[in-house]
C-alpha positions in Angstrom: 37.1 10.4 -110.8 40.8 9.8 -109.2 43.8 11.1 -111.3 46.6 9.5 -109.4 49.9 11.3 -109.3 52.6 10.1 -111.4 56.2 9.9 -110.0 57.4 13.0 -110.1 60.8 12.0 -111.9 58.7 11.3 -115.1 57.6 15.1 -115.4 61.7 15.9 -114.7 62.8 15.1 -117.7 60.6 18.0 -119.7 63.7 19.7 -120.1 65.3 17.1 -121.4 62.4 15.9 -123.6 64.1 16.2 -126.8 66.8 13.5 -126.1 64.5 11.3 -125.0 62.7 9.1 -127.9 59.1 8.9 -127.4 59.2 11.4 -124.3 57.6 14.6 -125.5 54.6 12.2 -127.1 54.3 10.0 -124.0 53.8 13.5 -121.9 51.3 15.1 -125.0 49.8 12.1 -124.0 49.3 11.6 -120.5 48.1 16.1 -120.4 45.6 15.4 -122.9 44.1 12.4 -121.7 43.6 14.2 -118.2 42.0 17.1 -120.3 39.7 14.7 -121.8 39.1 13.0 -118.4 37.9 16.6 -116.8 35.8 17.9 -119.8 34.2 14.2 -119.6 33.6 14.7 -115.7 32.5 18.5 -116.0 29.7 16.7 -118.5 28.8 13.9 -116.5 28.8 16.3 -113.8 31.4 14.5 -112.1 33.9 15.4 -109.2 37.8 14.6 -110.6 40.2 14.7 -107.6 43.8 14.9 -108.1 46.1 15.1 -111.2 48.6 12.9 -112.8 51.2 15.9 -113.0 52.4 15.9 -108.9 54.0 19.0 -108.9 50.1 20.5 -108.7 49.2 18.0 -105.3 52.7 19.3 -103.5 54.3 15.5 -103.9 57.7 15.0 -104.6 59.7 11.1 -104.7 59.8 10.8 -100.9 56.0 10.2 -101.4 56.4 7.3 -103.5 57.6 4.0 -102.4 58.2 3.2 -106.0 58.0 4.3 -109.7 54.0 4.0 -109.6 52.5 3.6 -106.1 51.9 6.0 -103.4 52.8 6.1 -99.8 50.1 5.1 -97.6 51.2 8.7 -95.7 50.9 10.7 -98.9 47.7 10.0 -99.8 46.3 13.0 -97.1 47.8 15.3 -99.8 45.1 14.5 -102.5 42.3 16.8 -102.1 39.5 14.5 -101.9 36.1 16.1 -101.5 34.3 16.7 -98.2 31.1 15.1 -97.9 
């Protein structure tokens, strides 16, 4: 299962999360769901690769070439299993 980084300027704005309407549910959000996505995989016994927060992969904005996608270049920086 792939949990694709999100840009990290979404998970910036924690500190500001208060001021921002919907924010801090948006961001409840998007850590339980990959929660719910790992327990489901550790069940299914399942490999997840990745995370949707980017500070834990080591990707900052230079490794997007927009809000959403990754750079082709970047990609090396998502552990993906050995086989």
């Amino acid at each position: 299962l792939l949990l694709p980084p999100m840009h990290p300027a979404f998970f910036s704005l924690e500190a500001r999360a208060d001021s921002i309407v919907g924010y801090r549910s948006y961001l409840d959000t998007v850590r339980k769901a990959e929660a719910t996505y790992r327990a489901l995989a550790a069940k299914a016994a399942c490999d997840v690769v990745g995370s949707f927060d980017p500070t834990l992969l080591g990707f900052d904005r230079a490794d997007f070439y927009d809000w959403i996608h990754i750079r082709e270049a970047a990609t090396g920086k998502i552990p993906f299993p050995k086989r």
